[in-house]
N, C-alpha and C positions, 0 to 999 in steps of 0.2 A: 714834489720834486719834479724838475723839468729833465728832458735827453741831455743839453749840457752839463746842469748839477751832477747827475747820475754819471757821465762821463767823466768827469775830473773826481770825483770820489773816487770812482774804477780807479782811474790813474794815480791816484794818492795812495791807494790801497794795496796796489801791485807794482809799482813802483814804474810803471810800463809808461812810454810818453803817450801824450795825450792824439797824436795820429793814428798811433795802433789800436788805443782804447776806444776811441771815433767809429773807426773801420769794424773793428769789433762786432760793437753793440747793433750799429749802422745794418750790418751785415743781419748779424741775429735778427732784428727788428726786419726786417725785409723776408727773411724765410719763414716766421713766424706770420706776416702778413699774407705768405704767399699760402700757404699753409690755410687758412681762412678762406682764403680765393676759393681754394680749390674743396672748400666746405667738408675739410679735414680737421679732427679733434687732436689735441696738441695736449702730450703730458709731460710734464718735467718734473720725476720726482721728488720728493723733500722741498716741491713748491707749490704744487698745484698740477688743476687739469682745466685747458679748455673745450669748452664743446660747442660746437656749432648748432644754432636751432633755429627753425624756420616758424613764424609764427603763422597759423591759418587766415585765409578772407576773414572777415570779419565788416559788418557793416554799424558806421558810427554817425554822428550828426553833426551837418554845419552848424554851430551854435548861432550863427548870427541870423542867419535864413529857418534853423528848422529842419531843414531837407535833409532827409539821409544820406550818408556817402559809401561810396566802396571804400573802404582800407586793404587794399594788397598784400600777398604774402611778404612778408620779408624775411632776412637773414639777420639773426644777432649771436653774440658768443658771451656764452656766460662761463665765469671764472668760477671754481670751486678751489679753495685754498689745502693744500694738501695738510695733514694729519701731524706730518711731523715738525712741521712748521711752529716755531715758537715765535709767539707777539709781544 
């Protein structure tokens, strides 16, 4: 499912026009990103938690050359699916 799909189901669902359901998710989607910026964990219950994780240096190999490389810390967020959650 893409942001428009999910939007027009919103809207089929609540009966709300498709502007407000837009602005809505738009909105959510934006604080939830902002929320990541700022390398803050994010829980919504009866859905899940996100958590922000930063993975260590770590050194790997150009496979074409051989030569080893730096790999850099990064930032990823891993999703855990809440408990009460029915699939």
């Amino acid at each position: 499912m893409n942001k428009e799909e999910l939007i027009t189901r919103v809207s089929h669902d609540t009966d709300l026009d498709l502007v407000t359901v837009r602005t809505i998710i738009e909105s959510t989607l934006d604080e939830i990103s902002s929320c990541f910026k700022r390398k803050d964990n994010l829980e919504i219950r009866g859905f899940g938690s996100f958590k922000v994780v930063t993975t260590k240096q770590k050194i790997g190999r150009n496979i074409s050359k051989g030569e080893p490389v730096v790999i850099p810390p990064k930032s990823k967020v891993k999703f855990k699916i809440s408990s009460l959650t029915k699939l």
